[in-house]
C-alpha positions in Angstrom: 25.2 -11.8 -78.2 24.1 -13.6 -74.9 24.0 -13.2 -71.6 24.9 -15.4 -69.0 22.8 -14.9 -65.8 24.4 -15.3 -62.3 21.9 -17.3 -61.0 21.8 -16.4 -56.7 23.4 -18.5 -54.2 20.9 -20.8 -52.8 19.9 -19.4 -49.2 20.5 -22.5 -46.5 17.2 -23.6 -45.0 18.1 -23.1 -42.0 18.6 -19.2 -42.6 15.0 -19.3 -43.7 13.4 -20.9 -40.4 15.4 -19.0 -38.2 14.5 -15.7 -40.4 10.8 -16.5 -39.6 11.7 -16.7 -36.0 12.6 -13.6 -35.7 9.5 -12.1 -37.4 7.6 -14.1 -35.3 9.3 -13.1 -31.7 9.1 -9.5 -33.1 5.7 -9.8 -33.8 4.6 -11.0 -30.7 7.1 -8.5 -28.5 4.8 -6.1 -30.5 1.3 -7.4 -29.7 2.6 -8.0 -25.8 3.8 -4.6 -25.5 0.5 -2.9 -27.2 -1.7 -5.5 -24.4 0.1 -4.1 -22.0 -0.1 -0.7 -22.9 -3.7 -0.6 -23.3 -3.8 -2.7 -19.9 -2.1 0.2 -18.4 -4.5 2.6 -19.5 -7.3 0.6 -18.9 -6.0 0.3 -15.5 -5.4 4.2 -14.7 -8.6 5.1 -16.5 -10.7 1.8 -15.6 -12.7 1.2 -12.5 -11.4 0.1 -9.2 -11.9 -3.4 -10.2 -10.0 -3.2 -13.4 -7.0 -1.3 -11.5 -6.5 -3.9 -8.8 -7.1 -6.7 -11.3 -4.0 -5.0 -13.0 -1.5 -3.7 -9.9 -2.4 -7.5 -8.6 0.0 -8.9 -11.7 2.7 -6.6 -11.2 6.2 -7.7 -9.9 6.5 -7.7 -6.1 2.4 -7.5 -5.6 0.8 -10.1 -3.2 -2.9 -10.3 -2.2 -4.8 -11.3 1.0 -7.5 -13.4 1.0 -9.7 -9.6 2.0 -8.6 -8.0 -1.4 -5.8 -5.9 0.7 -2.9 -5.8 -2.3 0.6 -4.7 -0.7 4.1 -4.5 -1.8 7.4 -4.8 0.6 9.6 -2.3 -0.2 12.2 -2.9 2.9 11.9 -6.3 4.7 12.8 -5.0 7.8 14.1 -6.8 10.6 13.0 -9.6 13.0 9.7 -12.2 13.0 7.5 -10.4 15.6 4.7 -8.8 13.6 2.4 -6.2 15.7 -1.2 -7.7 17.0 -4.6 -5.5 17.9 -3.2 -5.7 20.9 0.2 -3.6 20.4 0.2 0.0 19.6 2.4 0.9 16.6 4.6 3.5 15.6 4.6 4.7 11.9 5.4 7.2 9.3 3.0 7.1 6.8 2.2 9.0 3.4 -1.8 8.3 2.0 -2.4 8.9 -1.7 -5.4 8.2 -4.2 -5.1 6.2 -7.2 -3.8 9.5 -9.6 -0.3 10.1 -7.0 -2.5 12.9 -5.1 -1.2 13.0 -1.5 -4.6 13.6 0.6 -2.2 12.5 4.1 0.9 12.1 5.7 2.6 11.6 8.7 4.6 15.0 10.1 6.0 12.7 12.6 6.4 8.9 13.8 2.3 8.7 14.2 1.0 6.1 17.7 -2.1 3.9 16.5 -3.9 0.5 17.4 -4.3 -1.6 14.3 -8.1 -2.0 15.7 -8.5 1.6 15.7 -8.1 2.2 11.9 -9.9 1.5 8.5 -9.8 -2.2 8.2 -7.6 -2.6 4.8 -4.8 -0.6 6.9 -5.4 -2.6 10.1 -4.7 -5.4 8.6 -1.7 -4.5 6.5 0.1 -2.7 9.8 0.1 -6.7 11.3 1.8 -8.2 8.5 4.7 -5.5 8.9 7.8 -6.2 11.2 9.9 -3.7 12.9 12.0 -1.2 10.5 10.0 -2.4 7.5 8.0 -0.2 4.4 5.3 -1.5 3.0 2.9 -0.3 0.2 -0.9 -1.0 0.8 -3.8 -1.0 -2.1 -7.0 -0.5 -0.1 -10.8 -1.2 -2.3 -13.3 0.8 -0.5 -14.5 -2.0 1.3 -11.4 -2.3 3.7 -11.0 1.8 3.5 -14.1 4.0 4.3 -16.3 2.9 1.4 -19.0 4.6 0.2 -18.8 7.5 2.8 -17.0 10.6 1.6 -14.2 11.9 4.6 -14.4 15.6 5.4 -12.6 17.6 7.2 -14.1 18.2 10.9 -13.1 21.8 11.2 -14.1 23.0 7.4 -16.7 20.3 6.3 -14.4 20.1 3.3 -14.5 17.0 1.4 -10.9 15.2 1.9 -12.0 12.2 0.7 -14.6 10.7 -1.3 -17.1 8.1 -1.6 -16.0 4.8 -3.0 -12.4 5.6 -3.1 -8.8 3.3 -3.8 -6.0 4.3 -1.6 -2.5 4.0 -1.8 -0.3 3.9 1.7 3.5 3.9 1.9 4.0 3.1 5.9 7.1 2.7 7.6 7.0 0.8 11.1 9.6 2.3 13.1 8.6 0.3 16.3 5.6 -1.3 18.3 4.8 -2.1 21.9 2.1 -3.6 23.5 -0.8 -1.4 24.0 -0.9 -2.1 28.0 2.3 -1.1 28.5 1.8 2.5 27.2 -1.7 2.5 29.2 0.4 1.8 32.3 3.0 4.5 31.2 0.4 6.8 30.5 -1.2 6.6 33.9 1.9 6.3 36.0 3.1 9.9 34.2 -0.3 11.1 35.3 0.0 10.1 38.5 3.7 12.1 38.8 2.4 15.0 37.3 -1.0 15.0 39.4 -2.4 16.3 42.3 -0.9 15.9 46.1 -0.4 12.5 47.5 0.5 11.2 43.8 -3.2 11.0 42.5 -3.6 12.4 39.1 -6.4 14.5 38.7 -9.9 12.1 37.2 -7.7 9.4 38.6 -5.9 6.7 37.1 -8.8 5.8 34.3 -8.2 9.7 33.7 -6.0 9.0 31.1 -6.3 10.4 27.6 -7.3 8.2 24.6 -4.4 7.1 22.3 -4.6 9.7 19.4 -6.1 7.5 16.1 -5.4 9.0 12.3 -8.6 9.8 11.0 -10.7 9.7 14.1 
């Protein structure tokens, strides 16, 4: 007695190229997502270096020609940017590279963008009014090498060769002469007789500086 075999439908070519497609998209989805993943880790593990060299090629992430990464998270409103001649008004919230808060504003905080670490200086210029920004800071533009205590406890707040993170909002800036001139002429009203504030009009106290 014999058997006929059912031989198998032949399978179209073009089946077979586009099966081997697939594999190879899937493959590659797969090696992309493990580089990444250990990019990741290298980058929360990793030096400073290796972290920036990593946050620099995420979405949104621009660079300055000083190393200062930053990310706008609200555009804001208007062209005018703030100069080191303005004094700003900002919330702020300081963090290191783990999420660990170290600062933050309880209030809209006054500073000169000459008056701060330089990595923050120069990202307070770039931001216009009503505007959040995110800042990277290397060491070099933040305090560098120099751990940051804390002038009443001589507890360390910061230390030496640290990354930090910044979320600022800039809720409004005005030149810095103009407040000088408010300062003085409050001074003057709240003074002694004849409308002289006591020290006189260089008597004026210094604008108050995060960090200093």
């Amino acid at each position: 007695m014999s058997t006929t075999a059912v031989p198998i439908r032949p399978t179209k070519r073009g089946y077979i190229v586009w099966l081997w497609v697939g594999v190879l998209v899937a493959v590659l989805a797969a090696g992309l997502l493990a580089w990444k993943g250990t990019a990741a880790v290298v980058a929360d593990t990793g030096t400073n270096a290796q972290f920036l060299a990593y946050n620099a090629s995420q979405p949104g992430v621009r660079q300055t020609e000083s190393g200062l990464q930053y990310r706008v998270l609200e555009a804001g409103e208007g062209e005018g940017r703030p100069t080191d001649n303005d004094l700003v008004l900002v919330n702020y919230t300081g963090k290191f590279r783990n999420g660990e808060t170290f600062d933050a504003s309880e209030q809209p905080t006054p500073m000169s963008p000459k008056g701060v670490v330089p990595g923050f200086g120069e990202g307070l210029k770039l931001m216009p009014k009503g505007s959040k920004y995110r800042f990277w800071l290397k060491p070099e533009l933040a305090y560098g090498a120099e751990a940051q205590r804390d002038p009443r406890t001589g507890q360390e707040v910061i230390p030496g060769e640290s990354l930090l993170v910044f979320d600022v909002e800039m809720v409004d800036f005005v030149p810095e002469a103009v407040v000088r001139q408010m300062q003085q002429q409050q001074m003057m009203q709240q003074g002694a007789p004849g409308g002289v504030a006591p020290g006189g009009p260089q008597g004026a106290p210094p604008l108050p500086m995060p960090g200093q």
